[in-house]
N, C-alpha and C positions, 0 to 999 in steps of 0.2 A: 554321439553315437558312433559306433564300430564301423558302420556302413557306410558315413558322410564321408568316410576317409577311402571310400573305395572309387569315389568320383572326382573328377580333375574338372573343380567349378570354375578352374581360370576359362579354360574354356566351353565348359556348358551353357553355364549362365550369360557371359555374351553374345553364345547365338541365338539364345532364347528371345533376347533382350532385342537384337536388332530384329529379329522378324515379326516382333509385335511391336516395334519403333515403325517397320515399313508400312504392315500389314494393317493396324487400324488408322491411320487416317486415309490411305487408299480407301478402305471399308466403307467411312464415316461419308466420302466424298466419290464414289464407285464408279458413275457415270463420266465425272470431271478425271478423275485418274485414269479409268480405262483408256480415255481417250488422247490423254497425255503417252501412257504406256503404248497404246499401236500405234501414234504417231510415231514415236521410237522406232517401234519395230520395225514399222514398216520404212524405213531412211534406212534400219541396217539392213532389211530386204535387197530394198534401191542399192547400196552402196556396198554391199558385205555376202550375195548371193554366189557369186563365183569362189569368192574363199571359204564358206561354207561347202562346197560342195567338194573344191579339192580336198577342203580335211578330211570329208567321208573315205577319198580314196586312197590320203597318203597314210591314213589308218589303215586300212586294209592291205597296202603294199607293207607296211611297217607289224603287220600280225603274218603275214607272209614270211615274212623276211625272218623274222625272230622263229618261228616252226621251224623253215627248212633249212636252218643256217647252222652252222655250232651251237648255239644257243639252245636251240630248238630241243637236244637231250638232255641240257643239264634240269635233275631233279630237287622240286623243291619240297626238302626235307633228306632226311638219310637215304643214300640210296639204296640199303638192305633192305629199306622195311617196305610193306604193301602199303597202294595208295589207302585212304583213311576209306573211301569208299568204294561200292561196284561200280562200274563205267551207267550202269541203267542209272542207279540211284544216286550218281555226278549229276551225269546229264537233266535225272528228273528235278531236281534239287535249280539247277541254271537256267530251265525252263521254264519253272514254277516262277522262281525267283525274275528271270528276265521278262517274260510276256504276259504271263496268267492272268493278271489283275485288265491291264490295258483293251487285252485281246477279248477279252469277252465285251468289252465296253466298244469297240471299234471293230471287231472283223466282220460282224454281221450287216454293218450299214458305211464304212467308212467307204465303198465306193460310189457312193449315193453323193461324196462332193465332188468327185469328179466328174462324173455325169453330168449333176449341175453346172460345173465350173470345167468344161475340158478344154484342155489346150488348144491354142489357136489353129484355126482350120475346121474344128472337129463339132458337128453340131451337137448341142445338148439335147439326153437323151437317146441317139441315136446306137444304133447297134455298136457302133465303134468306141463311143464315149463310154459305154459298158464294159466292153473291154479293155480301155483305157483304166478306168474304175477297179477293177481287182488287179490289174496288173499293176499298177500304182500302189494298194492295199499290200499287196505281197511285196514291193522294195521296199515298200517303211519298215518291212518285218525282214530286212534282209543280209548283207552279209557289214553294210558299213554302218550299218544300227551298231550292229553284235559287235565289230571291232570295236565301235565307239565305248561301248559297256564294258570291252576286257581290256583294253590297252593297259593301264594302270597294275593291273593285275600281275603281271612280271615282278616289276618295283618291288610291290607291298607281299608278294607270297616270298619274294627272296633275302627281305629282310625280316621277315616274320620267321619263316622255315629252315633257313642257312645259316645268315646271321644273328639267328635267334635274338634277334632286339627283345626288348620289354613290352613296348611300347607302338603299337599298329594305327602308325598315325602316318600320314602323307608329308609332315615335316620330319618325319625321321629316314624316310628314303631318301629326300634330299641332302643328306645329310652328307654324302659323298660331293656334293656337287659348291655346296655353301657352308660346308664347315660347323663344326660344333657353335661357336659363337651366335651365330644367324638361327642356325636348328633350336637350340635351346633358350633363345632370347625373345622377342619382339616376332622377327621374323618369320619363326617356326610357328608360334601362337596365330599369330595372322589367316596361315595357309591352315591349318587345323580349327579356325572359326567360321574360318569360308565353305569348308567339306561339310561340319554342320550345319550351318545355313542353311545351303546349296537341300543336304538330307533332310530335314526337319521342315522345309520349306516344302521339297518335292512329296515327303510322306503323309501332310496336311491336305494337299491336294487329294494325293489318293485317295485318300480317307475321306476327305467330300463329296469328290465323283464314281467313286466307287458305289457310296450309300445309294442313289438311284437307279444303279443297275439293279440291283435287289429289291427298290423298295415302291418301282413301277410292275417290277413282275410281280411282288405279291399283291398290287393294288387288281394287277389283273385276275389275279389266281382267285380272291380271294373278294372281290368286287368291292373293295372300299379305298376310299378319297387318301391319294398320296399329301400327307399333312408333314409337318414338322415334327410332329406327336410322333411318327411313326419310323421316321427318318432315326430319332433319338432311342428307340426300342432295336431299329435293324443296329443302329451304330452301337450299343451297346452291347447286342450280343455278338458283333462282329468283332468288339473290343476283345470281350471273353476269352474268344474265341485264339485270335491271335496272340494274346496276354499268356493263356497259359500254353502254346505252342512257343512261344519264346522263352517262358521260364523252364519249358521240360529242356528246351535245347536242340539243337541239331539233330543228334542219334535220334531220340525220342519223339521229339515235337516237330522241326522241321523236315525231315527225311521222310518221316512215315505219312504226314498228311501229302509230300508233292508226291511222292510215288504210288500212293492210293487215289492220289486224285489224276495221274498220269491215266491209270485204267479205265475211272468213273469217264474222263472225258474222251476217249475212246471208247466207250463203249456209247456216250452222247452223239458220238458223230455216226456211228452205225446204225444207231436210231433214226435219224435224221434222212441216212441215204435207205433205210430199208422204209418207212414209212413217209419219206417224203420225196420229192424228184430226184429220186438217185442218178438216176441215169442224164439228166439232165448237170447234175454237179457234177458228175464225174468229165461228160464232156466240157462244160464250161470251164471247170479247175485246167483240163487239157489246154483248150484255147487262149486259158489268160496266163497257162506257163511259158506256152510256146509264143505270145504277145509280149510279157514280159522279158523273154530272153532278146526278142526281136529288138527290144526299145530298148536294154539296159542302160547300154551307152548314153544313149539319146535322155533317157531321165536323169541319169545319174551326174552330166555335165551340162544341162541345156539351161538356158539362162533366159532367152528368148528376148536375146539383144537386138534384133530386126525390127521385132514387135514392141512398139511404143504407145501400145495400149496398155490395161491395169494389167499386172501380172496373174495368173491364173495359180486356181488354187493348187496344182500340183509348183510351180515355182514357189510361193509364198509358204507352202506347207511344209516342206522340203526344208528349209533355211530354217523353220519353226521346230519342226523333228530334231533337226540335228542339235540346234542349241535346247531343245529340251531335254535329251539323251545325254546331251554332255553334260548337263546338272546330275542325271543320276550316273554318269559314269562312274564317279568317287565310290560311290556307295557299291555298284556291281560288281567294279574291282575292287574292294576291299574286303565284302564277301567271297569273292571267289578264290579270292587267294586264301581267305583264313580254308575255306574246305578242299582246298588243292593238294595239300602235303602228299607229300607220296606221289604227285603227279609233277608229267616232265612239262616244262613251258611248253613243247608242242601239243601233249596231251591236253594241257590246260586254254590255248587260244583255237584251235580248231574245234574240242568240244561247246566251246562257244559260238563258234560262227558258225558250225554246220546243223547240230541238236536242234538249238530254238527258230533258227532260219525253216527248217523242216517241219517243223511241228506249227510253226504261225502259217506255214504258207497251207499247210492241211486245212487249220480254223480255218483263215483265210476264202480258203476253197470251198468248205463245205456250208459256214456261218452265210460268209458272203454269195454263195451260189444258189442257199435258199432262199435270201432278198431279192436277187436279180429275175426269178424264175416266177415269184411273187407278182413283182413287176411287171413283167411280159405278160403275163397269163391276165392280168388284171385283177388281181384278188384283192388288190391293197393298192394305194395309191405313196408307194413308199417315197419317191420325190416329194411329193406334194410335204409329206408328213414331216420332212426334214427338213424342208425351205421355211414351215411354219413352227420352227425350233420343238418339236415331238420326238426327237431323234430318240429320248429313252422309251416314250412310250411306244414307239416303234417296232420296241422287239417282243414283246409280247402279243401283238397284234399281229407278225410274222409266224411266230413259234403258234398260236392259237388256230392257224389256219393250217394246221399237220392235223394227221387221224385224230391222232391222241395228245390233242392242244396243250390242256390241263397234264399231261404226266411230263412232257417237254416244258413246259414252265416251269415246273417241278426240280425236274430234271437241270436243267440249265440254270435254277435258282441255288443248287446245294454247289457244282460244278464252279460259280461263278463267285460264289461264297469262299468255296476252299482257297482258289486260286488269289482272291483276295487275301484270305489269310495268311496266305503264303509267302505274297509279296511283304506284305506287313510285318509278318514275324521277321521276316530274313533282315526288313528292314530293325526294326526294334533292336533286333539283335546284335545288328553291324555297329548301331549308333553305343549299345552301350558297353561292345567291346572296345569300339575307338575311342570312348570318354572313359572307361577304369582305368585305374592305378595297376590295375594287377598287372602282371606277367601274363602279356598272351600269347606270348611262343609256348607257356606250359601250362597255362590256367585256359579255361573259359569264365566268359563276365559274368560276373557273380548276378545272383540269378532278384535279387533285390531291387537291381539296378536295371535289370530288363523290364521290372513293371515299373518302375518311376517314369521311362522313357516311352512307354506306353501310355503311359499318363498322361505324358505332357502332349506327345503326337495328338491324343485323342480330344486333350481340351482346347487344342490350337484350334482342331479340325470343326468342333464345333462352335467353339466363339464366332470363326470365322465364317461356316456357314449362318448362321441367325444375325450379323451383319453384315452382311454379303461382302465378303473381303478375298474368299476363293477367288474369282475369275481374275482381277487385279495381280491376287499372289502369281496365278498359273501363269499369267505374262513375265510379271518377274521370274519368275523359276527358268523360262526360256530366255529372257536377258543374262541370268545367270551367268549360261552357258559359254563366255566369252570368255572369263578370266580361268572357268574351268580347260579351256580348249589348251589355253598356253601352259597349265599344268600340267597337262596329259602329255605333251611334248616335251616337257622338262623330264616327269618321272621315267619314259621312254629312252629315252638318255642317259639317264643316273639309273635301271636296269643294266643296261647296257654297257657300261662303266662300273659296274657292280661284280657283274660277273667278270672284265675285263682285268678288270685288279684281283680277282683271285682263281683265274681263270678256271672258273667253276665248270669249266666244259669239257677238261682233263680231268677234273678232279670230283666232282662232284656228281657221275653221270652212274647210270646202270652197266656194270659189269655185264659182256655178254655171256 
């Protein structure tokens, strides 16, 4: 067939291969692996917590650096022509793409573990630990997330867009650094199996934990028993759904559902403050910006090397975040640079780390400031219901207790839906640009090849939900993140070395 010859199975088919080598006997044996995998984790916690937290920041000094430096102007693609998109429908497109899916799953309850679990000194539950709680929420969503997710992005948008390579693979940008020999041998294969991996591992997740945010709100909407049966109906039509948003493509599919869904969920949070404790979120969002500017520092480097008790769940979650970010780093940057063109590297890392920083710390404030308000008021015994692992059923029970329960279900169900689809598509679409043969400096992936890859995502996702091999995987996906860490430092480099050899910052920049 015409079409076999559009996919490069040296490496498709290997990472297929190894994530269902890893994934089912983890599955088969859940309990004994789990518990093998956090023993893991928790030794790199112990041993690997301070280098975790410098990489958040020498990310952020190194997206720093690359903005305001020379660099910072040179454009990637021609510099006559307009960027491919408007700065709105960039930014909605990075948003969708970076938080959408997560953020509806986590902003309305994720201060609910530090409550539970607040750093030492700080009694649980108490007024302080509340505040500890979103202000915690808001730096998981904040600027060394975002740099973690665009680093790479330089590399892969200036050998795609300048050097117009063929080829938008993470071993073809090193390709300055290790030479054709290594790039197109052994070597390059290697690093181009591990991006899949790392992607197809991390998109199987989604695809699992996403299904329950959807499929507890209709249980509530709709008052019937969250089953498997049902799971297989939301996932299928979320499949649909995302499937043909990937085969329309960018222009058509993924630009129009983030930037329509940019509105619907603004107009979900208006709802929220005009028919629920407005004023109460509004001050709250206030005290846990001004909490969170207070602490930055203090979260961003604290280790809690005095304290030789258990690490607390902002230490341990922290080291978990970042190596789980750094698994979808690959993929974030390598979407964001395909839809960069026309854009100057400063344009392209600042609208990353300021857009979606902005827009989480809103969910943030308004998701999570209806939980906490919940809370105090007694309406709902929201701790209780997360210590007793209900965390999904949770948000329906929240959302239920607004005037208009039923239309904020609703509402938050289609919202939480797109944003889903969003992440997915973009995801679908990165994976079967970076696995074609074609030319993606002048083609886009052929549109065949976007639902094979959708296929495969969708059957991982549920094999591995009806053997329970999810939770296993999700730890591996943040194990990942080690070998992706020293890659991101490489391609950072070999950017940098890229423009350096053709000194793309005389040459390549917007005429004033």
């Amino acid at each position: 067939m015409e079409s076999s010859k559009l996919i490069d199975y040296k490496i498709f088919i290997p990472a297929i291969l190894v994530i269902l080598a890893i994934s089912i006997p983890f599955a088969l044996y859940e309990s004994e692996s789990l518990k093998l995998l956090n023993i893991i984790f928790n030794e790199i916690v112990e041993v690997f917590s301070w280098g975790y937290l410098w990489y958040g920041i020498l990310l952020v000094a190194a997206g720093l650096y690359f903005s305001f430096s020379k660099y910072g102007k040179v454009v990637l693609g021609n510099p006559e022509e307009k960027p491919r998109f408007t700065l709105f429908e960039y930014a909605s497109i990075l948003i969708a793409m970076g938080v959408g899916s997560t953020i509806m799953r986590t902003g309305m309850l994720q201060w609910t573990s530090v409550a539970n679990d607040p750093p030492v000194g700080v009694e649980a539950g108490s007024p302080e630990a509340l505040l500890w709680g979103n202000a915690y929420s808001m730096f998981l969503w904040g600027f060394q997330v975002f740099a973690i997710f665009v680093m790479i992005a330089p590399a892969m948008g200036y050998i795609l867009h300048v050097k117009k390579r063929p080829l938008m693979r993470i071993s073809e940008s090193c390709r300055i650094l290790f030479g054709d020999r290594f790039t197109d041998g052994w070597g390059g294969r290697v690093l181009d199996i591990l991006f899949l991996i790392s992607i197809l591992a991390g998109a199987s997740v989604t695809l699992g934990l996403g299904a329950p945010i959807i499929t507890h709100n209709l249980s509530a909407l709709m008052d019937i028993e969250v089953t498997f049966g049902l799971t297989i109906i939301v996932t299928v039509v979320w499949v649909i759904l995302f499937s043909v948003s990937a085969y329309l493509g960018i222009d058509k599919g993924i630009k129009r559902l983030s930037t329509f869904n940019m509105y619907l969920a603004g107009v979900f949070a208006l709802f929220i403050l005009l028919f629920g404790p407005g004023v109460f979120i509004m001050n709250y969002f206030t005290d846990s910006v001004s909490f969170l500017i207070t602490h930055y520092l203090n979260i961003s480097l604290n280790t809690d090397s005095v304290h030789q008790g258990k690490a607390s769940h902002i230490q341990s979650n922290t080291v978990f975040w970042y190596a789980y970010s750094a698994t979808w780093a690959m993929l974030h940057s390598v979407f964001a640079a395909k839809i960069s063109q026309g854009r100057t590297i400063k344009e392209m890392i600042l609208t990353y780390l300021i857009a979606p920083t902005f827009i989480s710390w809103i969910a943030t404030g308004v998701l999570g400031g209806l939980g906490v308000h919940r809370f105090l008021k007694g309406d709902l015994g929201v701790l209780e219901l997360v210590k007793e692992d209900e965390r999904m059923a949770a948000i329906p029970d929240i959302l239920s207790t607004l005037p208009l329960g039923k239309l904020a279900i609703m509402i938050f169900i289609i919202v939480a839906l797109i944003f889903l689809t969003t992440t997915l598509d973009s995801t679908t679409y990165t994976i079967a640009a970076y696995t074609s043969t074609r030319d993606m400096s002048k083609f886009e992936p052929p549109k065949i090849l976007r639902i094979i890859v959708a296929a495969v995502i969708t059957g991982l996702a549920l094999i591995l939900m009806q053997i329970g091999g999810l939770p296993p995987l999700q730890v591996i996906s943040g194990l990942m993140g080690l070998p992706t860490i020293i890659i991101q430092f490489i391609l950072i480099y070999a950017a940098k070395r890229m423009m350096d050899e053709d000194e793309a910052w005389k040459f390549n920049i917007r005429q004033e």
